[in-house]
C-alpha positions as CSV (number, residue, x, y, z in Angstrom):
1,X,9.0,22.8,-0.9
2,X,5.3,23.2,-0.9
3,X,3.0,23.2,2.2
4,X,0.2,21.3,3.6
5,X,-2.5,22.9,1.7
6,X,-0.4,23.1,-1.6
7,X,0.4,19.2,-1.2
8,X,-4.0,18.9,-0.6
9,X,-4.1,20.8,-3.6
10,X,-2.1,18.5,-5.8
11,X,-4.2,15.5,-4.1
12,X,-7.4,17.3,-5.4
13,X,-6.5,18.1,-8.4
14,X,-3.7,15.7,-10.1
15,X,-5.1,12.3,-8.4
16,X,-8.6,13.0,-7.4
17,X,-9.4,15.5,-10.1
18,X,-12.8,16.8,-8.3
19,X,-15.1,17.8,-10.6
20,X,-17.9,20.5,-9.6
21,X,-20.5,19.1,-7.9
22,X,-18.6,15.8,-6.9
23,X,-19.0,14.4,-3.3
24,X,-16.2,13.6,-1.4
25,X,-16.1,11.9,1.9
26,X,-12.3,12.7,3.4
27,X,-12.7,10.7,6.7
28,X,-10.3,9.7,9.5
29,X,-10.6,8.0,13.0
30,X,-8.6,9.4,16.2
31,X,-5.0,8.6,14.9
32,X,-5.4,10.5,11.5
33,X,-4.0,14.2,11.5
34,X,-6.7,16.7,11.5
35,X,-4.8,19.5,9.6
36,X,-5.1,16.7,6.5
37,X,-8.1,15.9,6.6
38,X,-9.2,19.3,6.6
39,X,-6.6,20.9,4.0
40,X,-8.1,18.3,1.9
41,X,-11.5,19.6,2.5
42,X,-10.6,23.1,1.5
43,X,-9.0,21.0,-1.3
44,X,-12.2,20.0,-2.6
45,X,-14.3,22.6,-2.1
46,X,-12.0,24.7,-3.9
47,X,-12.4,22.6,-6.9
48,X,-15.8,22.9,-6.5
49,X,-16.5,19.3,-5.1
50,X,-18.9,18.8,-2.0
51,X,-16.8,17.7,0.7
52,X,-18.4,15.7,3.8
53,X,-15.7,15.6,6.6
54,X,-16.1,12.7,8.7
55,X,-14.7,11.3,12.2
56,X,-15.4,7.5,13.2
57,X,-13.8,5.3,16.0
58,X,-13.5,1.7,16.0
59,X,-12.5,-0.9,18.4
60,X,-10.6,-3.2,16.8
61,X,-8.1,-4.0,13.8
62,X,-7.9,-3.0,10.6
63,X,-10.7,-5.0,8.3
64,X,-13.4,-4.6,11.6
65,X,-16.6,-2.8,9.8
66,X,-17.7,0.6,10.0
67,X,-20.9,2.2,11.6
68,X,-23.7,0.8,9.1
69,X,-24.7,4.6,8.8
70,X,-21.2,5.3,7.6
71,X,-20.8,2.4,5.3
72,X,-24.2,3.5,3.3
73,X,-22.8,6.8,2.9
74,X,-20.0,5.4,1.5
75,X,-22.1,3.8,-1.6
76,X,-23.6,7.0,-2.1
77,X,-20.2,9.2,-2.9
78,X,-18.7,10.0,-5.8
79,X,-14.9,9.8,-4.1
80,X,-13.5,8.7,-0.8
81,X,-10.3,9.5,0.9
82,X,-9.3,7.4,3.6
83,X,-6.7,9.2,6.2
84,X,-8.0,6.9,9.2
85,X,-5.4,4.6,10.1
86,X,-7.6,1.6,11.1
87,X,-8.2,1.3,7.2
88,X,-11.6,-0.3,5.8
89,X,-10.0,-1.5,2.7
90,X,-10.5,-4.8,3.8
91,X,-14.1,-4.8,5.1
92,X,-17.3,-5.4,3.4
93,X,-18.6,-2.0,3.4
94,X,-15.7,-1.3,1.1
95,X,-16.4,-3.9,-1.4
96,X,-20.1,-2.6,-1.8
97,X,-19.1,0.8,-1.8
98,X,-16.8,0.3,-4.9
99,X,-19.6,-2.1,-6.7
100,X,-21.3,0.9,-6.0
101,X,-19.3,3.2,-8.2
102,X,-17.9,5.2,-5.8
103,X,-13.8,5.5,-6.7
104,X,-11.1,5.5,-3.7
105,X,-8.0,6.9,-2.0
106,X,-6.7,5.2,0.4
107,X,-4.0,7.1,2.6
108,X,-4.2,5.8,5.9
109,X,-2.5,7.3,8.3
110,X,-0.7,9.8,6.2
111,X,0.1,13.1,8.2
112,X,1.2,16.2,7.0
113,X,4.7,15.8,6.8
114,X,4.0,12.7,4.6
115,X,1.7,14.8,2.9
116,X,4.2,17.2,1.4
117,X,7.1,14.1,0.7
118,X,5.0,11.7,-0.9
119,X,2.3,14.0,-2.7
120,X,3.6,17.8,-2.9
121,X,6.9,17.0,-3.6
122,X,6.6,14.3,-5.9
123,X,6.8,14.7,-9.8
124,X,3.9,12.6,-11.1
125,X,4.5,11.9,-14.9
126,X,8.3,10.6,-13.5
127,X,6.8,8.3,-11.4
128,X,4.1,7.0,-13.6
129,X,7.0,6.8,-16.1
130,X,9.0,4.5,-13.7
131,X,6.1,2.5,-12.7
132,X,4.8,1.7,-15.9
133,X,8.2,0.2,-16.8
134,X,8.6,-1.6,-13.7
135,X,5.2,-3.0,-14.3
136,X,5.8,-4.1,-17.5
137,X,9.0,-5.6,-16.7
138,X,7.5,-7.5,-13.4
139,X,4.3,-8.6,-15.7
140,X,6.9,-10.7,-18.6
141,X,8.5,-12.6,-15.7
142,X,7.8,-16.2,-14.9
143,X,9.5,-16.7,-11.9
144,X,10.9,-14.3,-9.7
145,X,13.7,-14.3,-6.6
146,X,14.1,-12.1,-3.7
147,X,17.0,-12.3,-1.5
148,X,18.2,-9.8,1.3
149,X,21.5,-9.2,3.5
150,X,18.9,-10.1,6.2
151,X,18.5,-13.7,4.7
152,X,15.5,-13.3,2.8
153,X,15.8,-16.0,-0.2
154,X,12.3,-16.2,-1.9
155,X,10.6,-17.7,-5.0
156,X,7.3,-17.5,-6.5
157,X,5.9,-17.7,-9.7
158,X,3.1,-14.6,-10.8
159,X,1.2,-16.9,-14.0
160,X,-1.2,-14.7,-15.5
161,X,-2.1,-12.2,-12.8
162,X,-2.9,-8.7,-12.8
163,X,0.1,-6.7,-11.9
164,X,-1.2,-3.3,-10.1
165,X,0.1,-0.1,-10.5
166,X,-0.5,2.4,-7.5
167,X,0.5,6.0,-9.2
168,X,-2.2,7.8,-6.8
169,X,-4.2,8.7,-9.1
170,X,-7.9,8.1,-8.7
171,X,-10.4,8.8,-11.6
172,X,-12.3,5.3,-12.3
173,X,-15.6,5.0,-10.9
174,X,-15.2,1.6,-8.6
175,X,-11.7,1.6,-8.6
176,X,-9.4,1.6,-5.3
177,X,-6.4,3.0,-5.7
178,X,-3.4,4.2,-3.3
179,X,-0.5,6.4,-2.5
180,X,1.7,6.4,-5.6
181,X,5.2,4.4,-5.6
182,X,4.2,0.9,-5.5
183,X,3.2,-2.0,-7.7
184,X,1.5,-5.2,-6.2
185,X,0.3,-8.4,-7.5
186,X,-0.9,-11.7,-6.0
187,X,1.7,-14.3,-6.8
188,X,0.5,-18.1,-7.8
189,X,0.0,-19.4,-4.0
190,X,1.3,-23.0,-4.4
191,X,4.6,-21.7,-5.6
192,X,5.6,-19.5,-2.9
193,X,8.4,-21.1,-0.9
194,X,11.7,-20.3,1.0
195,X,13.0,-17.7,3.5
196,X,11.2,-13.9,4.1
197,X,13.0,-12.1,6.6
198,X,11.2,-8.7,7.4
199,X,13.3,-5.9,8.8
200,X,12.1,-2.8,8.0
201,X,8.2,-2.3,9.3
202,X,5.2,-5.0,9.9
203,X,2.2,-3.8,11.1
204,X,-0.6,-4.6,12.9
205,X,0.3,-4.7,15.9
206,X,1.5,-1.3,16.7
207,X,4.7,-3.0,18.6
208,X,6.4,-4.1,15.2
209,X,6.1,-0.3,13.3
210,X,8.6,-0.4,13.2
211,X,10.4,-3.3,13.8
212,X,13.6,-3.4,16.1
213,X,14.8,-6.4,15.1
214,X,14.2,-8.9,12.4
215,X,11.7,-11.3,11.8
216,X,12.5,-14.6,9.8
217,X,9.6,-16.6,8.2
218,X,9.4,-19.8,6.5
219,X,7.1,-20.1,3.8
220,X,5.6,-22.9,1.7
221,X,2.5,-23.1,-0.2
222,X,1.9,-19.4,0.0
223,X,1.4,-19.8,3.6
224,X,3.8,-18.8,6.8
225,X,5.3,-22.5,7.8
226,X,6.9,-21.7,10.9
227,X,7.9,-18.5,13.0
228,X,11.8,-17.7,13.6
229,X,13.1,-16.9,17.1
230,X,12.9,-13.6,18.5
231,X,10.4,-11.3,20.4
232,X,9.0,-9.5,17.3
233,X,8.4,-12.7,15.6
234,X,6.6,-13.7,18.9
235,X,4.8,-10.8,18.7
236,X,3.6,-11.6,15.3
237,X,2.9,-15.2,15.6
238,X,0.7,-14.3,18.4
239,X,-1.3,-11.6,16.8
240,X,-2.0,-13.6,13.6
241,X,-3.1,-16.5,16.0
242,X,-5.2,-14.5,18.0
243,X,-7.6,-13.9,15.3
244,X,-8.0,-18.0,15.0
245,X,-8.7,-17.8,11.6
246,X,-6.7,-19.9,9.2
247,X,-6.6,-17.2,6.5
248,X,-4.4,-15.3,8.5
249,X,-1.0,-16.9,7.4
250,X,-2.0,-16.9,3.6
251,X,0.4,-14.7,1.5
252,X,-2.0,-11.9,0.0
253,X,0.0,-10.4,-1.9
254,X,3.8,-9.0,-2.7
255,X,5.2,-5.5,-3.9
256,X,7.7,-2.8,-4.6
257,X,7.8,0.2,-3.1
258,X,9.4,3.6,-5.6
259,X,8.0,6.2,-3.8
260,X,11.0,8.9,-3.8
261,X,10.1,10.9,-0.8
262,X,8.6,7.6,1.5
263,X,11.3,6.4,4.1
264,X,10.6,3.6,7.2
265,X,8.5,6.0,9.7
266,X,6.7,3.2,11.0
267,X,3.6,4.5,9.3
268,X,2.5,1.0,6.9
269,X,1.1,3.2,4.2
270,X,4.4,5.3,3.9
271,X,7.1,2.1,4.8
272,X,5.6,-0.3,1.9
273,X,6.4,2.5,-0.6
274,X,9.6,3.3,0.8
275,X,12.1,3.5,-2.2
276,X,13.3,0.3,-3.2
277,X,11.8,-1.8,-0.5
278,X,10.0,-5.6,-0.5
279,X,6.6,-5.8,0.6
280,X,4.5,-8.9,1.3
281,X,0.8,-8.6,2.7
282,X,-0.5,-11.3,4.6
283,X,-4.2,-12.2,5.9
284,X,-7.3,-10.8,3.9
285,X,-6.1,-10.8,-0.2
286,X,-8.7,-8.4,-2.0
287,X,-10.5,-9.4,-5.2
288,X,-8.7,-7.0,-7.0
289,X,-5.8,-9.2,-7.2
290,X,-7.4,-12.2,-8.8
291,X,-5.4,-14.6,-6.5
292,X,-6.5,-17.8,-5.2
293,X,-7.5,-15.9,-1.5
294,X,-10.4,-14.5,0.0
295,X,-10.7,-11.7,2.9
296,X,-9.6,-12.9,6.1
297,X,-10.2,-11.6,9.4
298,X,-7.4,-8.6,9.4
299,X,-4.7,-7.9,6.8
300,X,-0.7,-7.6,7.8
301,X,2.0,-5.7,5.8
302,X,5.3,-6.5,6.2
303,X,8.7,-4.6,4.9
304,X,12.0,-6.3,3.6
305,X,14.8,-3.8,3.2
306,X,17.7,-3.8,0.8
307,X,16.2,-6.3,-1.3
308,X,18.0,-7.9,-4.4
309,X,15.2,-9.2,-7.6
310,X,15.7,-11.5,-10.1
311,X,13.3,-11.4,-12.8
312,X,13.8,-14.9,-15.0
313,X,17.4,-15.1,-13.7
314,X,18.0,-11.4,-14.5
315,X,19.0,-8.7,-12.4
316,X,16.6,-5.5,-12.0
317,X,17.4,-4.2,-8.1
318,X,20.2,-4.6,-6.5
319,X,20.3,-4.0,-2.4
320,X,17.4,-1.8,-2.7
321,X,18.7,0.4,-6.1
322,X,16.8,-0.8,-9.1
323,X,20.1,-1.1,-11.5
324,X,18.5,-2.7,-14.8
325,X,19.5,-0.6,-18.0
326,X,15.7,-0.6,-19.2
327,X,15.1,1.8,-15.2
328,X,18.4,3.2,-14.4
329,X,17.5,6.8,-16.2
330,X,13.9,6.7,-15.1
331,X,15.3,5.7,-11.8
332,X,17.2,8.7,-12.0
333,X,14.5,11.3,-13.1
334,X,12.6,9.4,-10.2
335,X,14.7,10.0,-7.4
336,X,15.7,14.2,-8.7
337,X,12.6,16.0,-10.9
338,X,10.2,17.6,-9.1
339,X,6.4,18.8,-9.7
340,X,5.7,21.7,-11.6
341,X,2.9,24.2,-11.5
């Protein structure tokens, strides 16, 4: 097993791949773990990059705008990693900082132990391998069903929409990219409908990360209809109307999470890439998806565990084990080859 810097090392090399003279901003807020943010420094500057290591605090949720000093440094880099857990992935600073050029990383909230099981240990070419056949598989569909033990019974329909592959690698000028083990997509909103029940993680707010009991939404129209009974779905209802902004209960966006060393921690960035979990992102929808949503005041991620999918009637996962002939060997090399070099 490799360590923090050897895990940094891959992060700078295999999905950043600094290039001499590059700047990097590696920047985190009071709930990041300093030994990452600063392994990945040495990262960087080992490659010969220019690293700027920087510390910010904001008060309020994720989506709330950095220091305007910060956001035009932002434009100006080559690279950004994002380790701050109140992420800016859904602020405007981001958006001009990407039509700036600048290409970035988002890890929020990732400590060290995450580090090692979701970067270091993690063979890359076996999970782009995966990925790209999931991808391909999820992109041929026209209608697609989600069902859990929980209750979840779900249908949408995904028309002509990008689907986005998140392999951690980072290399386009302008792009934003993610830990690796997921692919997303913004699903036709009219044709979301039935039951999501989350069970594994939802956050923001902290209470939910993660959750203790389940939470049962109604959807229709790609929006939340009603609220199930419960505390934690209380506890959501109340956050999402606390923002009084409409946008809120849109559906952003759904995914599945591949990531072999990701379990439920109650850290979002690590629980949506869990292996074989359901994600579904509500609030602020970024451009990137093309979908029929615009940024909203915050952005929500929610977890369904176990889930079984249906792509056109046919079976690819099976409570939480993807089980289609076209994965079960990539599924395999997934979940036992490990990195070399």
């Amino acid at each position: 097993m490799t360590d923090v810097q050897g895990a940094a090392t891959v992060l700078a090399r295999d999905l950043l791949r600094v290039k001499k003279g590059e700047t990097v901003i590696v920047y985190g807020d009071p709930a990041a773990d300093a030994s990452v943010v600063r392994a990945t420094v040495d990262a960087v500057e080992a490659r010969g990059g220019v690293p700027l290591e920087v510390w910010y605090r904001i008060k309020g949720p994720p989506g709330t705008e950095p220091p305007k000093p910060f956001a035009e440094a932002m434009k100006k880099a080559d690279a950004l990693v994002e380790f701050a857990r109140t992420y800016l992935i859904t602020t405007r600073a981001f958006e001009r900082a990407m039509d700036a050029g600048a290409r970035h990383l988002c890890l929020t909230g990732m400590d060290a132990d995450m580090l090692i099981r979701c970067i270091g240990n993690v063979s890359l070419p076996a999970l782009k391998a995966f990925g790209l056949a999931l991808q391909k598989m999820t992109a041929k569909a026209k209608e697609i069903r989600v069902t859990s033990p929980a209750g979840t019974d779900l249908t949408f329909q995904i028309g002509k929409r990008p689907i986005i592959l998140d392999t951690g690698e980072c290399v386009i000028p302008g792009r934003d990219c993610y830990l690796g083990g997921q692919i997303s997509w913004a699903a036709v909103e009219p044709t979301i409908r039935g039951t999501l029940v989350l069970d594994g993680t939802v956050w923001p707010p902290d209470p939910l990360a993660p959750l203790k009991e389940p939470i049962r939404l109604e959807l229709s129209k790609g929006r939340i209809a009603s609220f199930g009974d419960g505390e934690a779905a209380a506890i959501l209802r109340d956050w999402i109307r606390h923002f009084r902004d409409p946008k809120m209960a849109n559906v952003a966006h759904f995914c599945f999470g591949f990531n072999p060393g990701a379990a439920i921690s109650g850290k979002i960035l690590e629980d949506e890439r869990a292996y074989g979990v359901f994600v579904t992102g509500f609030g602020s929808q970024m451009a990137s998806f093309k979908g029929g949503f615009t940024l909203a005041k915050s952005h929500i991620d929610g977890v369904t565990l176990k889930p079984t999918v249906y792509l056109d009637g046919e079976l690819i996962e099976k409570d939480g084990r993807f089980v289609h002939p076209k994965l079960a060997a990539l599924d395999e090399r997934l979940r036992t080859e490990r990195p070399s070099g």
